[in-house]
C-alpha positions as CSV (number, residue, x, y, z in Angstrom):
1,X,55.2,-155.9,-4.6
2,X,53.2,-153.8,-6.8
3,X,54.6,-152.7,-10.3
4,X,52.9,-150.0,-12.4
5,X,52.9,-150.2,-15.9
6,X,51.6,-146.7,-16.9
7,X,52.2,-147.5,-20.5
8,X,53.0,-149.5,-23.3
9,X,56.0,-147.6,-23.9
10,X,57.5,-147.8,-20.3
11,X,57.4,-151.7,-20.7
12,X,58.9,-151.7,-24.2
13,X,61.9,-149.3,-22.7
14,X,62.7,-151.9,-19.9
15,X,62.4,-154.7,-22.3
16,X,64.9,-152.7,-24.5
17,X,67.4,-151.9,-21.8
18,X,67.5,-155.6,-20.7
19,X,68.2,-156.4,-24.2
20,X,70.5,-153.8,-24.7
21,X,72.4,-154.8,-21.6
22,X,73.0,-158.2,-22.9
23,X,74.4,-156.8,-26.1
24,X,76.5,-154.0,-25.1
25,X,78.2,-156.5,-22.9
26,X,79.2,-158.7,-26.1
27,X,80.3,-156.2,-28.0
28,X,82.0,-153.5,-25.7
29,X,84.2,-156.5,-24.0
30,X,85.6,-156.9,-26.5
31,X,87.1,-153.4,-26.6
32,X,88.1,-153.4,-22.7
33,X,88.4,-156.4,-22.0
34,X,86.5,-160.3,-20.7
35,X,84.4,-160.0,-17.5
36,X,84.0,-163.2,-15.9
37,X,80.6,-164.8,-15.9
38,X,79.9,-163.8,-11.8
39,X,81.0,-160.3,-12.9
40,X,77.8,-160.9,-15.5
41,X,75.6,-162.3,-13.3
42,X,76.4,-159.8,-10.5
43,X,75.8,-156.7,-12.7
44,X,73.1,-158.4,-14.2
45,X,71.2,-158.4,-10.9
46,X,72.0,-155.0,-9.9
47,X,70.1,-153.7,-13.3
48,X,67.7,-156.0,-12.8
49,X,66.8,-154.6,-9.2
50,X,67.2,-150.9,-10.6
51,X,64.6,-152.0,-13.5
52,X,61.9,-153.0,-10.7
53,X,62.6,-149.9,-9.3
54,X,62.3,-147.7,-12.2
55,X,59.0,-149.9,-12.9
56,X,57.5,-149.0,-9.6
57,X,58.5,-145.8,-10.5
58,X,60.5,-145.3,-7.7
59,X,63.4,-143.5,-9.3
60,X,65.1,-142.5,-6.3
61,X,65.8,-146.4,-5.1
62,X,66.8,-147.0,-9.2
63,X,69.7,-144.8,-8.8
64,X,72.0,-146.7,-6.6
65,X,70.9,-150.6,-8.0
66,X,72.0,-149.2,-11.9
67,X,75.7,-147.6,-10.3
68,X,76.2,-150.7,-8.8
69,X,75.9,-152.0,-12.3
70,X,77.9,-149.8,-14.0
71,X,80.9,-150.1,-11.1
72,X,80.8,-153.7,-12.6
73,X,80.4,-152.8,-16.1
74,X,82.1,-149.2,-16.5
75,X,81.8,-149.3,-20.2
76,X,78.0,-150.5,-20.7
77,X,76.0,-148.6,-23.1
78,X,72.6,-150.0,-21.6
79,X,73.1,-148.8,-18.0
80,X,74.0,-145.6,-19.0
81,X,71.1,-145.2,-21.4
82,X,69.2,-146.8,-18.2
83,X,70.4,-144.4,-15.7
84,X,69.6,-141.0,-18.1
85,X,66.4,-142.5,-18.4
86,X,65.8,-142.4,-14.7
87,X,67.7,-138.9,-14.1
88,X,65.0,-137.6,-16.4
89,X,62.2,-139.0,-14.7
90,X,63.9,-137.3,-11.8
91,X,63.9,-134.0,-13.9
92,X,67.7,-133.9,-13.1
93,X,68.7,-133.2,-16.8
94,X,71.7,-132.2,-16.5
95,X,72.8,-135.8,-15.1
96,X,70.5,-137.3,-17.8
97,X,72.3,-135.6,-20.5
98,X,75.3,-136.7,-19.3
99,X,74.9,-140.4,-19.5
100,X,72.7,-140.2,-22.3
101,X,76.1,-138.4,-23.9
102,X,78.2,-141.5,-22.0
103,X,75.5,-143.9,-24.2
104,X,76.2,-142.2,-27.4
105,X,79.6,-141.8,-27.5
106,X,80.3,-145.5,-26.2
107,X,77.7,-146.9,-29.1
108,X,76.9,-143.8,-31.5
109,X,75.5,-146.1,-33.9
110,X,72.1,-147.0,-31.3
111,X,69.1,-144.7,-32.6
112,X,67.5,-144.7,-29.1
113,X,70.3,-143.2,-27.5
114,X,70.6,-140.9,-29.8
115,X,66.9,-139.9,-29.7
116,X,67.2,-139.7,-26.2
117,X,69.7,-137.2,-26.3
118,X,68.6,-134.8,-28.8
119,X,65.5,-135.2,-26.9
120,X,66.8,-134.0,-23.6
121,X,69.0,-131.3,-25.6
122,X,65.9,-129.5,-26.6
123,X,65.1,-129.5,-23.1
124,X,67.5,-127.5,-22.2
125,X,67.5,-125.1,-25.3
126,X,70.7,-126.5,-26.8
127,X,69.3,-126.5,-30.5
128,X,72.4,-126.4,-31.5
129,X,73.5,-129.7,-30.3
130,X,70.3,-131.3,-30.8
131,X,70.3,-130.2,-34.4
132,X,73.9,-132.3,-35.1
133,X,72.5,-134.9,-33.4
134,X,69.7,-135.1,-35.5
135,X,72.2,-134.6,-38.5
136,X,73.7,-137.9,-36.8
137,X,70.7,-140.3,-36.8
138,X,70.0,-139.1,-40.4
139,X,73.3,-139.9,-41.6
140,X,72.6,-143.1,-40.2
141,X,69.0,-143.8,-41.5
142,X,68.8,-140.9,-44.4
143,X,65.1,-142.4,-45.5
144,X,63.5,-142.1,-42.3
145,X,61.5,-139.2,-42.3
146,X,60.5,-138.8,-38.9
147,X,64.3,-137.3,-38.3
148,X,64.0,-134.7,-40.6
149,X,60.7,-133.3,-39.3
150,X,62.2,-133.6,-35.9
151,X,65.2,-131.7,-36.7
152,X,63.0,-128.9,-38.1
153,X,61.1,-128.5,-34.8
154,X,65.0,-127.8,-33.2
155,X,65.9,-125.2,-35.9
156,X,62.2,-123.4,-35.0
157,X,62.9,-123.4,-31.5
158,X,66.5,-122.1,-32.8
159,X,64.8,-119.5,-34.6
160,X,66.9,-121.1,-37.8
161,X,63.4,-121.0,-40.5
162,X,65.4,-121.1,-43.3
163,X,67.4,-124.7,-42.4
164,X,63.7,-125.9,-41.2
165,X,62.2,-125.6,-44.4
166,X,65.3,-127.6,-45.8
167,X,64.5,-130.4,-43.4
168,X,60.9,-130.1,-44.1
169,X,61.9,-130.6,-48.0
170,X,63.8,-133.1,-47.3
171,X,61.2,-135.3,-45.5
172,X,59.0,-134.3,-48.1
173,X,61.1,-135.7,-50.8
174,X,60.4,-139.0,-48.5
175,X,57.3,-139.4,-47.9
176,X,55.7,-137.0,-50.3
177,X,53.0,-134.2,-49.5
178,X,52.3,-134.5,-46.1
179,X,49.2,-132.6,-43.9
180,X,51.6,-132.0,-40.7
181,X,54.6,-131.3,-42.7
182,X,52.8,-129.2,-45.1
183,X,51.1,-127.4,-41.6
184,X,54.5,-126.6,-40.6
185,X,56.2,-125.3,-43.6
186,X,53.1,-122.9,-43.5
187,X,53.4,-121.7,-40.2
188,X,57.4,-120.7,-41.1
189,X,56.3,-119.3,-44.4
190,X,53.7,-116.8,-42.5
191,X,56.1,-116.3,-40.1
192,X,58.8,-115.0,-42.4
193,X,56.4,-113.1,-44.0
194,X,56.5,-115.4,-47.2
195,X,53.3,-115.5,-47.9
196,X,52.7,-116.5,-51.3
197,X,54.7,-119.7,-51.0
198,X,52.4,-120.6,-48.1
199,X,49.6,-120.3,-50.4
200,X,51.9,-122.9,-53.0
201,X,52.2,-125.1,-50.2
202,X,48.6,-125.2,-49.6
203,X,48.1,-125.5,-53.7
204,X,50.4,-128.7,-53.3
205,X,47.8,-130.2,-50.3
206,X,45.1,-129.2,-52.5
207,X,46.5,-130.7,-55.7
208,X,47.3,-134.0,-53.2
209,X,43.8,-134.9,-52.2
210,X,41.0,-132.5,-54.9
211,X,38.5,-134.4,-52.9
212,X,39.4,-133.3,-48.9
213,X,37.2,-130.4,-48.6
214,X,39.1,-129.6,-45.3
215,X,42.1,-128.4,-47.4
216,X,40.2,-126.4,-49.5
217,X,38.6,-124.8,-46.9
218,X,41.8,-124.3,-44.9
219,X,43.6,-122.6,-48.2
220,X,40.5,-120.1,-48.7
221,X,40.9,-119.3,-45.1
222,X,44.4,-118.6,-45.8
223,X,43.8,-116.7,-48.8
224,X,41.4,-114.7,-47.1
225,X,42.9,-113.8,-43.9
226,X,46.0,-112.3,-46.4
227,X,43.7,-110.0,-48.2
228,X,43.6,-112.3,-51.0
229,X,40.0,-112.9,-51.1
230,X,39.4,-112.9,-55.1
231,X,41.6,-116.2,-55.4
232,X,39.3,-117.9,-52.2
233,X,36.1,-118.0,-54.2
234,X,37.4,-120.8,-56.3
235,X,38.4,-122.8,-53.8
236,X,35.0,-121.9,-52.3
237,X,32.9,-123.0,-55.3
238,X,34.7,-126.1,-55.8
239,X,34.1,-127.0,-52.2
240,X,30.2,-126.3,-52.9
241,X,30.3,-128.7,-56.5
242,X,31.3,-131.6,-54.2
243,X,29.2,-130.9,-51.3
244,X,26.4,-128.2,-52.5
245,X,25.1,-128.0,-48.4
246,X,28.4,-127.2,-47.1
247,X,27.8,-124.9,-44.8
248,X,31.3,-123.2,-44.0
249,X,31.8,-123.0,-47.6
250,X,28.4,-120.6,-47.9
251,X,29.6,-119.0,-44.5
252,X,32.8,-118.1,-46.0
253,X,31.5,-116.5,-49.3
254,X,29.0,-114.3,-47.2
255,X,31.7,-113.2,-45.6
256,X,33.7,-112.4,-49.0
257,X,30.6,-110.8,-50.2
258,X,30.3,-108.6,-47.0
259,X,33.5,-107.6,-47.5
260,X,32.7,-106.4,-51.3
261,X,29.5,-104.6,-49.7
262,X,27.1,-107.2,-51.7
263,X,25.3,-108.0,-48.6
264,X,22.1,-109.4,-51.1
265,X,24.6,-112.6,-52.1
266,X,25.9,-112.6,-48.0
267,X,22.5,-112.6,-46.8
268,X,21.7,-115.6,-48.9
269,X,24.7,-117.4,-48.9
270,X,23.9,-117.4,-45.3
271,X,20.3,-118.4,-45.4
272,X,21.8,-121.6,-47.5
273,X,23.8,-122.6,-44.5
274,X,21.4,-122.4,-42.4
275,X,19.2,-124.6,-44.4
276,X,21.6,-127.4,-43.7
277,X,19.5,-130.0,-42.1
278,X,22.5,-131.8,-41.1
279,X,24.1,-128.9,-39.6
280,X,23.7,-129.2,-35.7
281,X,22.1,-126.0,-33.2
282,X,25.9,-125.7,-31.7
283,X,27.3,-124.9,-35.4
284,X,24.4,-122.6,-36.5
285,X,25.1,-120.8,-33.4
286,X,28.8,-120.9,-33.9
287,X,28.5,-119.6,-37.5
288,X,26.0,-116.8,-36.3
289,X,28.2,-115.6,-34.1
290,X,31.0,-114.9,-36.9
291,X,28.1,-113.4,-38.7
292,X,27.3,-111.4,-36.4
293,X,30.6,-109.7,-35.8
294,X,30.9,-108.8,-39.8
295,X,27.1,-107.2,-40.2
296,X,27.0,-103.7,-40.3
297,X,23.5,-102.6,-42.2
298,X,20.5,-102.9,-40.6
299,X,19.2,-105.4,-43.1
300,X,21.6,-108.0,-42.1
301,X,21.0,-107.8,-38.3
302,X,17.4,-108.1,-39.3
303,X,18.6,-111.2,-40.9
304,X,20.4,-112.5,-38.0
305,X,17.8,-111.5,-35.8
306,X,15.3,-114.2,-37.5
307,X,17.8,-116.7,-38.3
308,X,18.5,-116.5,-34.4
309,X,14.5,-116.3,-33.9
310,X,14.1,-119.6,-36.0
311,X,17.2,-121.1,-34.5
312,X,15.7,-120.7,-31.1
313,X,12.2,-122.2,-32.0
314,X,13.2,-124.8,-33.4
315,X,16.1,-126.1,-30.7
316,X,14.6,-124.3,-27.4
317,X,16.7,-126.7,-25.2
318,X,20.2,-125.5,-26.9
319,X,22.3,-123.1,-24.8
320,X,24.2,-121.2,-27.1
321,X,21.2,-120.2,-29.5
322,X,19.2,-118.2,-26.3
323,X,22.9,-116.9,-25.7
324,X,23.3,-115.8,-29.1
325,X,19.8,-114.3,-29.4
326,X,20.6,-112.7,-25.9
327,X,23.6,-110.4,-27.5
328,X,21.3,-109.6,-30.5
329,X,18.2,-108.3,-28.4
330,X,21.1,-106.2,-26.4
331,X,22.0,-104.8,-29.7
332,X,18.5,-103.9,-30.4
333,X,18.4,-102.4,-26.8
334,X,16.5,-104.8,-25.1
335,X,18.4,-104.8,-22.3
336,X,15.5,-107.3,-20.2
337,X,14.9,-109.3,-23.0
338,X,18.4,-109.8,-23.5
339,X,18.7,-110.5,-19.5
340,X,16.0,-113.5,-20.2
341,X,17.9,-115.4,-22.8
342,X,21.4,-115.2,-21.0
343,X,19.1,-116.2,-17.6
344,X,17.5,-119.2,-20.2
345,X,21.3,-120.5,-21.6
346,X,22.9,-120.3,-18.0
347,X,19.5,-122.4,-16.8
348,X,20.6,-125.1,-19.8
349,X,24.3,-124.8,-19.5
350,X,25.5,-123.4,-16.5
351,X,29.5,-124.1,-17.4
352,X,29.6,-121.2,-19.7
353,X,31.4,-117.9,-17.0
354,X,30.6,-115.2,-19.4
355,X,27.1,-115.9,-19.6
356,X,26.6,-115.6,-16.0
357,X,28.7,-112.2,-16.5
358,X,26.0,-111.1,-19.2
359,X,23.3,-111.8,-16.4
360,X,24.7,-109.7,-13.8
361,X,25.7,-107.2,-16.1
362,X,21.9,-106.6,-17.3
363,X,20.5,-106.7,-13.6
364,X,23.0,-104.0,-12.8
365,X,21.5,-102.2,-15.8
366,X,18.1,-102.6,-15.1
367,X,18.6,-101.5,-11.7
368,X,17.8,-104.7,-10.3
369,X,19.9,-105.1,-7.7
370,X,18.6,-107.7,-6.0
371,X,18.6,-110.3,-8.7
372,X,22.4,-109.2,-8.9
373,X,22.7,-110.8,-6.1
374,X,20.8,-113.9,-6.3
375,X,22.5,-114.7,-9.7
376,X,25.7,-113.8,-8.3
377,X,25.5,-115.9,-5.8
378,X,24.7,-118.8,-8.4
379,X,27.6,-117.9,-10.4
380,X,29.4,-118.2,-7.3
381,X,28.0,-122.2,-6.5
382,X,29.4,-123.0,-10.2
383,X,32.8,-120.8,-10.4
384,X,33.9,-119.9,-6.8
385,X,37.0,-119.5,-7.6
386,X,36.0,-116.4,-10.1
387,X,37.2,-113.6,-8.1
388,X,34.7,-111.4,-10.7
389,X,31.6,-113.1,-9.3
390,X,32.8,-112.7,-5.6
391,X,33.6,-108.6,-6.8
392,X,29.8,-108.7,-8.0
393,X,28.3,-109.7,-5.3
394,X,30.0,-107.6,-3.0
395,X,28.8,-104.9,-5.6
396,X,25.3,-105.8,-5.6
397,X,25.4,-106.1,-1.5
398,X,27.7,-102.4,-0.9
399,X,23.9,-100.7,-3.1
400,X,21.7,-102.3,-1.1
401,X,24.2,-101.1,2.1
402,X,24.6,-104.5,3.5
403,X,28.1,-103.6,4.1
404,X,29.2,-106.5,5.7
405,X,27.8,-108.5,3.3
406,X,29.6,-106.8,1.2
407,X,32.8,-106.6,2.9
408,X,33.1,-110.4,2.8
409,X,31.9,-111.4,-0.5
410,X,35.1,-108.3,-1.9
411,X,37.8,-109.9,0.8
412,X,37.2,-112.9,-1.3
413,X,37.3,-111.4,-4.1
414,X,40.4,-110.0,-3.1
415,X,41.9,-113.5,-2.1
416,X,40.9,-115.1,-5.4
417,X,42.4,-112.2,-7.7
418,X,44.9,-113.3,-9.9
419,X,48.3,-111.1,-9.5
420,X,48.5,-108.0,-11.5
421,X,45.2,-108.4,-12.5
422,X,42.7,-105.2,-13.4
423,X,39.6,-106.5,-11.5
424,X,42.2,-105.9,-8.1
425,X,42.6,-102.4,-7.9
426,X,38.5,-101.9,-8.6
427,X,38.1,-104.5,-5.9
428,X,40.5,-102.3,-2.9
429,X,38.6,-99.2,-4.5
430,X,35.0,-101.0,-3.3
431,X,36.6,-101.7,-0.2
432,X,37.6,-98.8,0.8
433,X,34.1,-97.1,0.2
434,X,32.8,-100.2,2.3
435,X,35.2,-100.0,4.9
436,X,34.2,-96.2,4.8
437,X,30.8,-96.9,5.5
438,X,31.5,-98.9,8.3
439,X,33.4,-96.0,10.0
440,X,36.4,-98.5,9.6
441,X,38.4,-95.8,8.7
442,X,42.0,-97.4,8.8
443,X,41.1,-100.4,6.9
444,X,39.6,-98.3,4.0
445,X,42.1,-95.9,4.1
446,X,44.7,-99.1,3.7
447,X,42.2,-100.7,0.6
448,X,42.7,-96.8,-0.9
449,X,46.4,-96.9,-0.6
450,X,46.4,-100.7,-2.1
451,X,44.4,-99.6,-5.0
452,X,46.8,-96.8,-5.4
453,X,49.4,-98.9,-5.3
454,X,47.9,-100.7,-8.5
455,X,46.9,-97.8,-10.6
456,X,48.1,-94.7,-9.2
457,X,45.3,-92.9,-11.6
458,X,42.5,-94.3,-10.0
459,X,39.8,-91.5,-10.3
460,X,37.3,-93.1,-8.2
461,X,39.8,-93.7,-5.2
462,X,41.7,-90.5,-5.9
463,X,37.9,-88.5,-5.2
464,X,36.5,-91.0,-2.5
465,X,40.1,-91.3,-1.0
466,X,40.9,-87.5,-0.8
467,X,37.2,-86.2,0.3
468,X,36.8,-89.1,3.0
469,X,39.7,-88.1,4.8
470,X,38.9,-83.5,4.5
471,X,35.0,-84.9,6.1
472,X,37.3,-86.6,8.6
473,X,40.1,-84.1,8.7
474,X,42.9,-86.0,8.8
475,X,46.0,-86.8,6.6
476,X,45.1,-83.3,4.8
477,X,48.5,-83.2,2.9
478,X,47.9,-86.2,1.2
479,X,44.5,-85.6,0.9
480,X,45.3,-82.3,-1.0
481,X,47.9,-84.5,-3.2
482,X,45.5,-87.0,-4.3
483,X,42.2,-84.2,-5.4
484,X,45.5,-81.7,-7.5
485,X,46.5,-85.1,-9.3
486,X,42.7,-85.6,-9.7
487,X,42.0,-81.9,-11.4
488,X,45.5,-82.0,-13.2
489,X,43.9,-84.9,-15.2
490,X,40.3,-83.5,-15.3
491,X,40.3,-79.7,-15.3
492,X,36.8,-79.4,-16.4
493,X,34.9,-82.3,-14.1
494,X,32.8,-80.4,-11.6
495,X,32.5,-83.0,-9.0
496,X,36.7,-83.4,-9.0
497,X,37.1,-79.5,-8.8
498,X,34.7,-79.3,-5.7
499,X,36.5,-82.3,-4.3
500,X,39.9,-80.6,-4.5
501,X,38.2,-77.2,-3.5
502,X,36.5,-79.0,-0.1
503,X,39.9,-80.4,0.8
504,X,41.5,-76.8,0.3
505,X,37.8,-75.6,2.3
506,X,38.7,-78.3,5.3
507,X,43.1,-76.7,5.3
508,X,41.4,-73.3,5.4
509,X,43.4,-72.3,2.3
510,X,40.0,-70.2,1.1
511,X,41.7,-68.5,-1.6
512,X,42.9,-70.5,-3.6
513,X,39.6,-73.0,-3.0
514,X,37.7,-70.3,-4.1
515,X,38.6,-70.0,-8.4
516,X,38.1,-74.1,-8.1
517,X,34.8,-74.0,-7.1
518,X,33.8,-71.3,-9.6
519,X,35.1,-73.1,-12.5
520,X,32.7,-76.0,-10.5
521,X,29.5,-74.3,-10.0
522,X,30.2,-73.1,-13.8
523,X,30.8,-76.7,-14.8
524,X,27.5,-77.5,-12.8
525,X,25.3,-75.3,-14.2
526,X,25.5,-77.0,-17.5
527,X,24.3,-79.8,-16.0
528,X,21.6,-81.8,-16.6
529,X,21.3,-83.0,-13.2
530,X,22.8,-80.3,-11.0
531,X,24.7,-81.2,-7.5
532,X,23.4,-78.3,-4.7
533,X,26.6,-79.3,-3.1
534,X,28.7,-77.7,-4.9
535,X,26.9,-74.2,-4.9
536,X,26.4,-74.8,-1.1
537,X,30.5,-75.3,-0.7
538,X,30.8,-72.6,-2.9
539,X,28.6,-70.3,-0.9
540,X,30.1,-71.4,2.3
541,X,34.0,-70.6,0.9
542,X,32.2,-67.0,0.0
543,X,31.6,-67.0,3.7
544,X,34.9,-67.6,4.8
545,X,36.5,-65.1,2.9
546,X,33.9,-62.6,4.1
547,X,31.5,-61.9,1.3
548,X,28.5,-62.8,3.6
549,X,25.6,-61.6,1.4
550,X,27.1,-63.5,-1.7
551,X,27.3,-66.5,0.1
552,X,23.6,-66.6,1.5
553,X,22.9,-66.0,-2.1
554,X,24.5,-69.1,-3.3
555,X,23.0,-71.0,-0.5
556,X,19.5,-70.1,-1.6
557,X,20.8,-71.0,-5.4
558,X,21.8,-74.5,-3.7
559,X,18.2,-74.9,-2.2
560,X,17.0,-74.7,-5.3
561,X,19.3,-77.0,-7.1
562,X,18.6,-79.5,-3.8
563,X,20.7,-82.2,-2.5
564,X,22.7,-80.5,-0.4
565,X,23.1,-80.4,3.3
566,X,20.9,-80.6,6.2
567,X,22.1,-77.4,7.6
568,X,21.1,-75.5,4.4
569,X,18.1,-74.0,5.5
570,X,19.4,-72.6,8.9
571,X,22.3,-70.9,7.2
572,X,19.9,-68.9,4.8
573,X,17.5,-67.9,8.2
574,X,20.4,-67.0,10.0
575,X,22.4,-65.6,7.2
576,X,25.9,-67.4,9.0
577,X,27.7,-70.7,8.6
578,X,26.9,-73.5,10.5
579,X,29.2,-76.4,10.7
């Protein structure tokens, strides 16, 4: 027979209930009435068994062994405290609460039981009753703290701020200033928008303890993040009396001097951190990242540039530092040398996901498609359950037009999503173009239709979605339904109006196709990089509608422009439209 003690506290409880057992027996007899000494003995047994049960943590078996018990001993405090016990290990709280409410009211006196019960009240959101039974156990031992900052916690959950503030008082006036109790009267201070007695409160810690810089720090911060920064640089320069190489302390006043524009005393204050031998690479780097996100002028990222530089000499083998130096060099526009340091951090610390997103990012970027796929695929050995590598990687496979590749990295992709997540409809959107490209026409035009079905304004899927099925000629109304919702939102996006026009082109609605691919060729023409296409559709619309020498004219303009179709040249010699 094998018995787990898990804890400490698990043994104490059984010891407790054995004891308590015992006890209840004297002094509840007495009220109902003698049992005789096999009664005892009998009952005894049963809660004996249901305790090896509840031991072996076998709660079911418990159950029966502790009723048995109690069909001895109706009126025994112990077995009913015993059996809430085991309902709650069951998770049945609703039984638990009743026989921890059996165990109270037959000994309301017994602290546990009432613990017990205010603990499973708070469970089940009654802060109300959990509150009086707190008021209960205080009544009974007014001096011991512990209740009143318990009873707090219930009126926060019970949104009641004002009575937990009274209870926090109240423990205070026992124990005296307190850090958790303090903590807490803070958080319902900020959260009633009572801000300036939060600060007292944090005067009170401060005025407890001058020399725990933590408190200091922790009342600038708070003075700080209320736009109350004048009244932090005391608390600031007291912190750097004690401790003159504090290093959050010289952080914290370059921030308050970035914020007054005085970016000669931030730059310095900084450079005094950083000249913290003491202070680890994982810190520096921590602190130069909240640098970096305050400096605006070029002078300061020139100073977090070198202080990166230095930070990187001197600790090569530290992750964060190349990761840090990575972002700066992407500031500067370096996007390869920023690719480097990411690559050099994941090498040293390959835990850290967005890293590895930097990385691919950059390849992307720099055009390099084929690293995207090799460091994909390592981001994918240490995080395959990141449906955002898998995405990637089916990315990095659909431009190199290794479509099935592709297609199996994105189903994965789509497996791992989580639920209403953004990354899915961007995943069906790649699908669909894949499935496209594998002439697998119903299962892209099912990815489409799923994308839809997450974002109904998906420009990419309406355009792909709507002009894949005019080259294939089918489902034409809802082809036409997806490229209007398109130009609705983008009236003046050449590529969308030649889109909607094409459809039009492929319903033979000419007319009204036509005024949509003027506005696009006028669009296009103010292009940098012009699309032939369009001028070709537009010249083969002309056609249609029987303006033949117009429309060999655009073609000719399309030849120009280039990339358009194969069949350009042979519609100019032979002045007709070939399809």
């Amino acid at each position: 027979m094998i018995f787990n003690y898990k804890n400490i506290s698990t043994l104490l409880f059984t010891l407790l209930v054995f004891s308590q057992l015992s006890f209840s027996q004297k002094k509840d007899s007495k009220k109902k009435g003698e049992y005789t000494s096999s009664q005892l003995q009998e009952a005894e047994a049963y809660f004996t068994e249901g305790m090896k049960f509840y031991m072996m943590e076998d709660y079911e078996r418990a159950v029966p062994s502790y009723q048995k018990a109690l069909e001895i001993t109706p009126d025994n405090s112990g077995i009913f405290y015993a059996l809430s016990n085991n309902y709650q290990k069951l998770k049945e709280e609703d039984k638990a609460i009743l026989f921890a409410e059996k165990a109270v009211q037959q000994d309301p006196e017994n602290a546990n039981y009432g613990e017990l019960l205010a603990d499973l009240y708070v469970r089940k959101h009654k802060y109300e009753e959990a509150a009086k039974v707190y008021q209960n156990l205080i009544a009974q031992n007014p001096s011991k703290a512990e209740y009143h900052v318990e009873q707090a916690a219930v009126y926060i959950f019970d949104n009641q701020y004002d009575e937990a503030l009274k209870s926090y008082d109240r423990a205070e006036r026992i124990m005296g200033v307190n850090e958790e109790v303090t903590r807490q009267k803070q958080m319902v201070l900020m959260k009633i928008g009572k801000v300036d007695d939060a600060v007292k409160e944090g005067e009170k810690l401060v005025s407890s303890d001058p020399e725990e810089i933590e408190f200091s720090i922790d009342q600038a911060e708070l003075l700080m993040s209320n736009k109350q920064s004048e009244k932090a640089i005391p608390y600031l320069e007291k912190i750097l009396k004690l401790n003159p190489d504090n290093a959050q302390a010289h952080v914290m006043l370059a921030q308050l001097y970035q914020e007054k524009g005085d970016m000669e005393k931030c730059n310095r204050e900084l450079e005094l951190a950083f000249a913290d031998n003491n202070l680890d690479a994982t810190t520096k780097a921590r602190i130069l990242m909240g640098y970096m996100s305050m400096v605006k002028d070029e002078k300061s990222r020139e100073t977090a540039f070198n202080l990166v530089k230095s930070l990187v000499k001197q600790n090569p083998n530290d992750p964060k530092s190349h990761a840090i130096y990575g972002d700066l060099l992407l500031q500067k526009g370096d996007e390869k040398g920023a690719r480097d340091e990411y690559v050099k951090a994941a090498r040293l610390d390959k835990s850290v996901n967005e890293v590895w997103g930097n990385i691919i990012n950059m390849d992307f970027r720099l055009k390099q498609v084929d690293s995207a796929i090799v460091h994909s695929e390592e981001a994918i050995e240490v995080f395959p359950n990141q449906s955002a590598f898998w995405y990637l990687n089916g990315s990095a496979y659909y431009q190199k037009r290794n479509h099935a590749k592709a297609v199996e990295s994105l189903e994965e992709a789509r497996r791992l999503a989580p639920e209403g997540s953004d990354l899915t409809q961007h995943i069906y959107a790649l699908l669909g173009d894949t499935y496209n490209s594998l002439n697998k026409h119903e299962k892209s035009d099912d990815a489409y239709e799923a994308a839809l079905k997450e974002n109904p304004s998906n420009d990419h899927v309406l355009n792909n979605y709507s002009y894949f099925l005019s080259l294939r000629k089918e489902k034409l109304v809802r082809a036409s339904q997806l490229a209007e919702l398109l130009v609705e939102k983008h009236p003046d996006d050449a590529t969308y109006l030649d889109t909607y026009a094409w459809v039009l082109y492929v319903m033979k609605d000419y007319k009204k196709a036509k005024p949509f691919l003027e506005r696009a060729v006028e669009l296009n023409d103010q292009k940098k990089n012009k699309s032939g296409v369009i001028v070709e559709h537009y010249g083969d619309v002309l056609f249609q509608l029987g303006e033949r020498d117009k429309a060999v004219e655009q073609w000719k303009k399309a030849k120009i422009v280039g990339t358009t179709s194969t069949l350009i040249n042979q519609k100019i010699a032979e002045m007709k439209l070939i399809e």
